[in-house]
C-alpha positions in Angstrom: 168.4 164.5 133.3 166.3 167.0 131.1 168.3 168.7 128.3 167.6 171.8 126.4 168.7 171.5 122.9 169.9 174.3 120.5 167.3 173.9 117.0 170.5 175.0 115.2 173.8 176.7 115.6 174.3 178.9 118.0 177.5 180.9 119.3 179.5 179.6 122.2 178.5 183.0 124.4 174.9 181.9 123.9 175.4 178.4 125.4 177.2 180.4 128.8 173.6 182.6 128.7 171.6 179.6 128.2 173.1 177.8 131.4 172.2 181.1 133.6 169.2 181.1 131.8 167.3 178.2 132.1 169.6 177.2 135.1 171.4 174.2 134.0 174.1 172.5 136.0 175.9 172.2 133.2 176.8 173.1 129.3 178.5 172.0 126.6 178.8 173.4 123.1 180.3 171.7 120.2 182.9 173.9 117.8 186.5 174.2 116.6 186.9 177.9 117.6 188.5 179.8 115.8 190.6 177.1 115.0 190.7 175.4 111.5 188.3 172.1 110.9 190.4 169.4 112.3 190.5 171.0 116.0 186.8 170.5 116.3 186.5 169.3 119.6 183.9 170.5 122.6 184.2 173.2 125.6 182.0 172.5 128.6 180.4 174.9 131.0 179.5 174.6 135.0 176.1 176.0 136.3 177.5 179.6 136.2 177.9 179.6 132.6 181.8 179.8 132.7 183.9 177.3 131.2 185.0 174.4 133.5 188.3 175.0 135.7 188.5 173.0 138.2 188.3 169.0 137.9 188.7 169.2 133.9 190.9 166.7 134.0 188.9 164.4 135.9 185.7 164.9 133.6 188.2 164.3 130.6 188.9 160.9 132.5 185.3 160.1 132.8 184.5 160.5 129.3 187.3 158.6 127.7 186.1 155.8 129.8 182.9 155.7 128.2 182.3 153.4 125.4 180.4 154.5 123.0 178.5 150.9 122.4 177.2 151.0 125.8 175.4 154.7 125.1 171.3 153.9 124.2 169.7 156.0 121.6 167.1 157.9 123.2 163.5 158.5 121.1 163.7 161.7 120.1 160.4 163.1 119.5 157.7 163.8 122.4 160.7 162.7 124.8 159.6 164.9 128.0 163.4 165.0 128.9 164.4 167.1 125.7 163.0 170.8 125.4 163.9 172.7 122.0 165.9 175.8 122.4 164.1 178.8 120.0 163.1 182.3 120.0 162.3 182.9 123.3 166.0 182.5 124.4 167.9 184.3 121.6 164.9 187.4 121.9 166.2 187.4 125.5 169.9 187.5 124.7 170.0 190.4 122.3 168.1 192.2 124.4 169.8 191.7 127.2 172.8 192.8 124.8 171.0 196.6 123.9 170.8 197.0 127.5 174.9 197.3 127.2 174.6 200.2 125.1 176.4 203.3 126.3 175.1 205.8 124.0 172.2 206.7 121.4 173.4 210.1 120.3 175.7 208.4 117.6 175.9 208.3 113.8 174.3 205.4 113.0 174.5 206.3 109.4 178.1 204.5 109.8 179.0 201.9 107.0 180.3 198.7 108.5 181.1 195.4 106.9 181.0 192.5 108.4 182.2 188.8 108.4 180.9 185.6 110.2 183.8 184.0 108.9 181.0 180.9 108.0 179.9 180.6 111.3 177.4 181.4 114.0 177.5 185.1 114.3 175.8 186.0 110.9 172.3 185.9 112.3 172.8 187.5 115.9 175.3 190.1 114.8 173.2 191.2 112.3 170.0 191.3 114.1 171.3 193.6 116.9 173.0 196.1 115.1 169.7 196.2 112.8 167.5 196.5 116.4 170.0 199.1 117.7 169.4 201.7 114.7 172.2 200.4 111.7 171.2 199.7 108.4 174.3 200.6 106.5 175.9 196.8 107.6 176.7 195.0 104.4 177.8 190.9 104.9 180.9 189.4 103.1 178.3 186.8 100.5 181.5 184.8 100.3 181.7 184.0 104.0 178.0 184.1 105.1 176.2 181.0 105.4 177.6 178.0 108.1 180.8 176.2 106.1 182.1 173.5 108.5 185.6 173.7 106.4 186.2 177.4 106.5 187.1 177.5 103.0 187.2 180.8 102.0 190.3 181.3 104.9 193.3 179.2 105.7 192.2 180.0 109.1 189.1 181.5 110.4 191.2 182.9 113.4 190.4 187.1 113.7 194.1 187.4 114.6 195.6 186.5 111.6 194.5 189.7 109.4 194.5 187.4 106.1 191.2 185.8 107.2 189.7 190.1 106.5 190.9 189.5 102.7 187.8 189.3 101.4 185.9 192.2 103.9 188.8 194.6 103.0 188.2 194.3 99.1 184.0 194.2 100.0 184.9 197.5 102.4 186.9 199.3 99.4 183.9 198.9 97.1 181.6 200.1 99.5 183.7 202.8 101.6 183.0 201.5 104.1 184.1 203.1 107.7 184.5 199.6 109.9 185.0 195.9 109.1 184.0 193.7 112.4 185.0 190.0 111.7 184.2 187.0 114.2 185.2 183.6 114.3 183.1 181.1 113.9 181.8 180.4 117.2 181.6 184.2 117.5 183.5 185.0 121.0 186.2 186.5 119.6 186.0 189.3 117.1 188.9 191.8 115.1 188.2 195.2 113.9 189.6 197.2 110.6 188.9 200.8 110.5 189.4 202.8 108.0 191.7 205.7 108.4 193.0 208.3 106.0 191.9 206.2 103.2 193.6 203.0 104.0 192.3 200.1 106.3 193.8 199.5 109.5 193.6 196.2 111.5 193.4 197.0 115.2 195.1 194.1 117.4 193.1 192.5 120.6 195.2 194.5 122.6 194.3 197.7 120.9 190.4 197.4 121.0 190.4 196.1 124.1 192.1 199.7 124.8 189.6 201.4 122.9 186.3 199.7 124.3 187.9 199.7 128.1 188.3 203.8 127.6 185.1 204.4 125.5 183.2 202.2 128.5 184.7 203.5 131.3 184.6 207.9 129.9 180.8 207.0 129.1 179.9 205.7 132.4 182.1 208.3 134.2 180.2 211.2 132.0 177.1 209.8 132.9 177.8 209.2 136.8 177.4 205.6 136.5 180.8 204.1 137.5 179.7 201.7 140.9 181.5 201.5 144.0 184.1 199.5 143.7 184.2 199.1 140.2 186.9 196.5 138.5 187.9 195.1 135.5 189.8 191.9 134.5 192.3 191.0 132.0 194.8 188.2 131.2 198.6 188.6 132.1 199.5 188.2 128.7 197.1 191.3 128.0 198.8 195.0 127.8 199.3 196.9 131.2 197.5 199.8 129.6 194.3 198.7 130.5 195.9 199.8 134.1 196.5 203.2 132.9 193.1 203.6 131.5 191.4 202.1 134.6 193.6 204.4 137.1 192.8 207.4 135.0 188.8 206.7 136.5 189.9 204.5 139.8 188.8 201.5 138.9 190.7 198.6 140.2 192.2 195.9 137.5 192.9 192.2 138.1 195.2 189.4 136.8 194.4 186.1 135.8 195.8 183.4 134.0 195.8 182.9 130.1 191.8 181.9 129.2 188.9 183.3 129.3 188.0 180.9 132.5 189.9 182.2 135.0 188.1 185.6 133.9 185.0 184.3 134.5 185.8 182.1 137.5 186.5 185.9 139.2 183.7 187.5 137.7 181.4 184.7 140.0 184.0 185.8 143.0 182.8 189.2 142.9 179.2 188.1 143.0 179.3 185.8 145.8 181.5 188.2 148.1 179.9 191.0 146.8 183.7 192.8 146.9 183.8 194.2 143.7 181.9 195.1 140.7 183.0 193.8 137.4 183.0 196.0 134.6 184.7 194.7 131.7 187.0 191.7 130.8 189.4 191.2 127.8 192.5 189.2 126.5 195.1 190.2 124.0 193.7 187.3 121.9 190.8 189.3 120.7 188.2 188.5 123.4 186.2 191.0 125.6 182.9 190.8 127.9 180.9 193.2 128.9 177.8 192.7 131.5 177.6 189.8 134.0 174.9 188.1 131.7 177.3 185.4 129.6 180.4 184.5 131.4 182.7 183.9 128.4 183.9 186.2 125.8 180.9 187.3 123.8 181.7 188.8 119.9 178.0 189.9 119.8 178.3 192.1 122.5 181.8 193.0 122.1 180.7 193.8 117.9 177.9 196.1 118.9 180.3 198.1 121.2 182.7 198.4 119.0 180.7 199.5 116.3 178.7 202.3 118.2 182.0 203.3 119.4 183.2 203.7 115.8 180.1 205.8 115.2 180.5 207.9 118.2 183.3 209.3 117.3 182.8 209.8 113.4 180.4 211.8 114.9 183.4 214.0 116.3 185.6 213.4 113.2 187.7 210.6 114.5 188.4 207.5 113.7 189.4 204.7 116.5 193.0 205.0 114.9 192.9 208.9 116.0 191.2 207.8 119.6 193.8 205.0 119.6 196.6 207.9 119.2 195.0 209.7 121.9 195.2 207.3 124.5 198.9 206.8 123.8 199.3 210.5 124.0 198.1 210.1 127.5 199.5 207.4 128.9 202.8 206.6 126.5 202.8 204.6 123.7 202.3 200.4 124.1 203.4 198.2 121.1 202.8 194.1 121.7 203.9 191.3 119.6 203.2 187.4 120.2 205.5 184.9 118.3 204.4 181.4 118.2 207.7 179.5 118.2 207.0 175.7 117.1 208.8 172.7 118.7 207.2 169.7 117.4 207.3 166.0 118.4 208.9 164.5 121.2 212.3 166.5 120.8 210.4 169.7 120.6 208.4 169.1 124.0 212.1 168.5 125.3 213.1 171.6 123.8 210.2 173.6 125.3 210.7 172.1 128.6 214.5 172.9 128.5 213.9 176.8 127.0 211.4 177.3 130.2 213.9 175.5 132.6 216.9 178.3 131.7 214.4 180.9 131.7 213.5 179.7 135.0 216.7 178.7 137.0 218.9 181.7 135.1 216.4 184.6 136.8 217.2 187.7 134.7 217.9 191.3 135.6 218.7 192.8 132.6 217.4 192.0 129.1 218.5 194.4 126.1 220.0 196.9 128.5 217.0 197.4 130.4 216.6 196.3 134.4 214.3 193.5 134.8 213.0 194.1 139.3 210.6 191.7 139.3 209.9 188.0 137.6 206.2 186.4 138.5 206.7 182.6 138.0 202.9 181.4 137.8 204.2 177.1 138.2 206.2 177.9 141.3 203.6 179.8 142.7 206.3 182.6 143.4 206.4 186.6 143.0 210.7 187.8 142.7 211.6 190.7 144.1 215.4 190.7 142.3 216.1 194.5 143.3 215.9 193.4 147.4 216.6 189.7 147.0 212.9 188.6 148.4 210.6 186.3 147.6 206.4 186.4 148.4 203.7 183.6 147.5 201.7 184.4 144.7 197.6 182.8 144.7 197.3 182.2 140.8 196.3 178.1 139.6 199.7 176.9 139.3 200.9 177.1 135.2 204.2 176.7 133.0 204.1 180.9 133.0 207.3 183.0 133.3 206.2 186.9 133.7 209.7 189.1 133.4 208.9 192.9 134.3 211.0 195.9 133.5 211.2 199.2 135.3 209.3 201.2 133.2 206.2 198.7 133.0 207.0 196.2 129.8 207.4 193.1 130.2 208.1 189.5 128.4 206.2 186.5 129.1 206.9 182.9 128.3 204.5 180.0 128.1 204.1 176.6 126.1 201.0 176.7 124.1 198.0 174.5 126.4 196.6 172.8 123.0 199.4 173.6 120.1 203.8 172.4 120.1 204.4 176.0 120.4 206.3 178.0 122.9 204.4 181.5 123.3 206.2 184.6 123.7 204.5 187.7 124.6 206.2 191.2 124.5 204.1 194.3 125.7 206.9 197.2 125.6 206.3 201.0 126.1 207.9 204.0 125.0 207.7 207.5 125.1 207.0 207.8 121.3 205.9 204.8 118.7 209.3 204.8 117.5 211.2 204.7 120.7 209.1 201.4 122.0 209.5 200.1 118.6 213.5 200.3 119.0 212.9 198.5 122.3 211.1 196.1 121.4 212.9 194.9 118.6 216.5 195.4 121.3 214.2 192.8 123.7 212.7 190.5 120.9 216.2 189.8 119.2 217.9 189.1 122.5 215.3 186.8 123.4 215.3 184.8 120.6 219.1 184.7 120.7 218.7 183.5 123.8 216.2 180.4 123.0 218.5 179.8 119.7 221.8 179.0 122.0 219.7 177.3 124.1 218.8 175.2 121.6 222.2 174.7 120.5 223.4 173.6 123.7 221.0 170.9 123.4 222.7 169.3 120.6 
């Protein structure tokens, strides 16, 4: 079996472009995410450069059979089996990555700072935004150069807003417009703009928003939508992605929590040759653009997001001002994801029991609000509750309850795949930030009321 081999580390989006690249049956990239240390495990690719779906459990199987006395050192050097991964690939990459660009006519005088968050992204970040044209990008010192125990951070996770500490008190300094942050394996990435003199994080849901409208007005403007144009999100992700996507008739689709199942229908498209995919993001602060890597990419998605913020400086906006704009147009979407933590054997019974009620006790109203339809993703089942029916739904089967409401919110419910958390996911609209703030909070209390007497009940 002939292996190419990274000369040093790489992010995980580049290992997904390697496989397409040099057409490998397989991938697999060694990190921790954007986990902290001691979840440093490995994610493994198939020959379309998407992470594994089906049979994971079977190659997890095969390798824990294994013993590792029975594995023979191979000789290294001059070994024709084992080709050195260098320049060649990564020139190919970022420029593949410029192609992406939707504009040129933007102020690239823009000051961003950004963080690697001691990872991989400090040397591909960098060099595109310095090919495409910015020189005012300034790196946290602090959190530049590869620290396998993130130790600057308590976690080196984009979506808890204390990992930006440090590039917040770098940005005041500097006045700077943008902070883009990665994780260390650089495919997820969080933005903080500054706005009115203070710095605003942005959620995943909330760039995602930004970059879907930004890609979509530019392509429209430039008469370069394709036919049947889609885009993908999670069902856990914010339903105003639909909105923005109606407004220019692009189609969206559902999948499952995981950038996988994005991926997995990203190849669909390009073997039936149905649709053409556009763009693909999750709340958790992942986003693709291009067919090229088939995994969230925080290189691409960094570049785009900073020409986006330098766009519309040029206009005298910020993204918070764009951000308002879009809710202006299509109503006003607040999320919120709580991690509730059951550990041990008790908690897993717990979990098991909460998703059981929520399951069997299917319902209609929630905070005063009429709940028509409940998705349940295990029993492979779509409820109509206003007519009584029932239809087949054909999603992987997973522990997922999706409650919708009338007007479009909606409450999920999942146990965490790798953590002894329940997730619970609110995306709520309103009229007016203050009205879906009200309903969100009406939902959220009687929802963890809810789990509380379950729990109760339980002894």
């Amino acid at each position: 079996i002939k292996v190419y081999l990274f000369d040093s580390l790489r992010p995980t989006p580049v290992l997904s472009y390697a496989v397409r690249y040099y057409k490998c049956k397989a991938g697999v990239v060694i990190t921790a995410s954007h986990n902290p240390p001691e979840y440093n495990g490995y994610k493994v690719y198939d020959r379309f450069g998407g992470q594994v779906v089906q049979d994971a459990d079977k190659i997890i199987e095969k390798i824990n059979q294994v013993k590792l006395e029975d594995i023979k050192s191979e000789e290294f050097e001059g070994n024709p089996r084992i080709q050195i991964i260098g320049d060649e690939l990564d020139t190919s990459y970022i420029n593949q990555i410029k192609s992406l660009s939707l504009r040129n006519d933007v102020d690239k005088d823009i000051r961003i700072v950004y963080t690697p968050r001691h990872g991989t992204g400090n040397k591909p970040v960098r060099r595109v935004l310095d090919e495409m044209g910015y020189k005012n990008v300034f790196v946290v010192e602090e959190q530049e150069n590869p620290d396998p125990e993130f130790s600057t951070v308590k976690s080196p996770n984009p979506e808890e807003i204390s990992s930006f500490d440090l590039a917040i008190e770098k940005a005041g300094d500097l006045n700077a417009d943008i902070i883009i942050g990665t994780d260390p394996d650089c495919d997820r990435v969080g933005a903080v703009v500054r706005h009115k003199g203070e710095y605003v994080p942005l959620n995943g849901n909330q760039t995602g928003a930004l970059l879907l409208n930004y890609l979509l007005a530019s392509l429209n403007k430039q008469g370069r939508i394709p036919e049947n144009p889609a885009i993908v999100k999670t069902v856990v992700t914010s339903e105003l992605a639909d909105c923005i996507a109606g407004k220019y008739k692009v189609t969206t689709f559902d999948t499952l929590t995981g950038f996988k199942y994005i991926a997995e229908l990203m190849q669909k498209f390009e073997d039936t040759k149905e649709y053409n995919f556009l763009f693909g993001y999750e709340e958790s602060y992942g986003y693709l653009a291009g067919t090229f890597v088939r995994d969230k990419d925080a290189v691409i998605a960094s570049m785009l997001i900073c020409e986006m913020a330098a766009y519309y400086k040029g206009q005298g906006k910020t993204l918070v001002d764009v951000l308002a704009e879009i809710y202006h147009e299509h109503g006003y979407y607040i999320e919120e994801t709580l991690s509730l933590t059951f550990s041990g054997l008790t908690g897993q019974s717990k979990m098991k029991a909460i998703m059981e009620y929520f399951r069997e006790n299917k319902l209609n109203f929630l905070a005063g609000k009429k709940i028509p339809a409940i998705i349940d993703y295990k029993l492979s089942i779509s409820c109509d509750l206003i007519n009584g029916t029932t239809e087949r739904i054909s999603y992987p089967k997973s522990d997922v309850l999706k409650f919708s409401f009338e007007d479009g919110s909606w409450l999920v419910l999942r146990p965490s795949g790798t953590e002894p958390k329940l997730k619970v996911y609110f995306s709520i609209n309103g009229k007016s930030k203050d009205e879906a703030t009200e309903n969100l909070e009406k939902i959220k209390n009687e929802v963890l009321n809810m789990i509380d007497r379950i729990q109760i009940n339980l002894g």
